[in-house]
N, C-alpha and C positions, 0 to 999 in steps of 0.2 A: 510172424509171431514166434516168439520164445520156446522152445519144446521145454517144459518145466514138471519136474520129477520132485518125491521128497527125496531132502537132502541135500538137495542142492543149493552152492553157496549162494547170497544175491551178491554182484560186483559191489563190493567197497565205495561207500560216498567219505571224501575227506575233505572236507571244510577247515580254511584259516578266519576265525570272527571275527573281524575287524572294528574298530570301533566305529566306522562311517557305515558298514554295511547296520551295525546296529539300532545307528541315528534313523536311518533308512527305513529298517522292520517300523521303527517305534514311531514314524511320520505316517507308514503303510496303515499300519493298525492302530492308529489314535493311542496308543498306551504310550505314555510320558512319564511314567512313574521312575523317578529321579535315580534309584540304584541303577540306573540304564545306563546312564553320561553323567550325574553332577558329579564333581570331585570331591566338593566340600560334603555332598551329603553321605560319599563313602566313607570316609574318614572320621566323620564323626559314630559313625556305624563299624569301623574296624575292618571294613572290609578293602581288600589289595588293590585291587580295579573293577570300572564298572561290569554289572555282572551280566550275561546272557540271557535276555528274555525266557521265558523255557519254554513260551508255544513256538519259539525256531526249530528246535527241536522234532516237534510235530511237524514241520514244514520239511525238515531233509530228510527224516523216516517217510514221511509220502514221495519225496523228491527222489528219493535213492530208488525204490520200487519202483515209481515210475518210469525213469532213468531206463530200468531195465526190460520192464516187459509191454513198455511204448504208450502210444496215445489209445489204442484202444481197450487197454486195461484200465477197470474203474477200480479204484478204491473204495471198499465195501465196511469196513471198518478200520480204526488206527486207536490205539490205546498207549500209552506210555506211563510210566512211574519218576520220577525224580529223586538222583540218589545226594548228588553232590553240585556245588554251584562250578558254574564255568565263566569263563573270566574271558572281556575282551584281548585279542589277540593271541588265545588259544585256539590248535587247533583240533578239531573234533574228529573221527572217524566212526561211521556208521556203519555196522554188520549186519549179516541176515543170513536165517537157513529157511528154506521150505521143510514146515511139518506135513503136509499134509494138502491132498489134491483131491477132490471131490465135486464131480458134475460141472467143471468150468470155476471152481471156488478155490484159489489156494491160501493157505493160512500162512503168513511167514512168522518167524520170530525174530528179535531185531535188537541191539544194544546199542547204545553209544560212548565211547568214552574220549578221552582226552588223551591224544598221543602224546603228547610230550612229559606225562609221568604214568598214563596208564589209567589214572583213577574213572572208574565209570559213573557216568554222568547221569545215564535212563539206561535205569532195567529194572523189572522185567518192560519191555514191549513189542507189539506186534502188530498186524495186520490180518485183513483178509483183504486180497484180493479178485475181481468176477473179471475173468478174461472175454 
């Protein structure tokens, strides 16, 4: 297991979203709501490319923590906010610090943005997790 301090960084998850892995989430999780993949229905809507689910989101903040401090850490809570939309074939990078260690409970804090201009995607959020 992880020796885990606060302050400590969590390793970086970097995700490229592809538009097949998106067809994918949205067969996984019954949601077909057409800003996902239609062309026409973006365009009529103004927007650039289809747009990123935002419970993926939720999925690589648990995925990054997990990533880290392995299969016998549960995830005890995960909260996130939505700042900005992200766009198929961008790629995302996930951060994290530990605030906080108590009795086997650590709190992380967590963002995500978009490396290729920077603009942040989800923030504030974060987790706890029961080691």
């Amino acid at each position: 297991m992880t020796a885990v301090a606060v302050g400590d960084a969590v390793p970086e998850l970097v995700r490229r979203i592809e538009l097949a892995d998106m067809i994918a989430y949205a067969g996984a999780t019954w949601d077909w709501q057409r800003m996902h993949y239609d062309p026409a229905f973006l365009e009529q809507r103004g927007l650039p490319a289809p747009v990123v689910d935002g419970q993926v989101f939720g999925a690589l903040l648990a995925e990054q923590v997990q990533d880290w401090l392995g299969p016998s850490a549960r995830l005890a809570t995960l909260r996130f906010r939505f700042k900005n939309l992200v766009f198929a074939n961008e790629t995302v990078r996930c951060t994290g610090t530990v605030t906080a260690v108590d009795s086997g409970l650590v709190a992380i804090e967590q963002q995500v943005e978009v490396v290729e201009d920077g603009r942040v995607a989800v923030a504030p959020a974060g987790c706890e997790v029961r080691l």
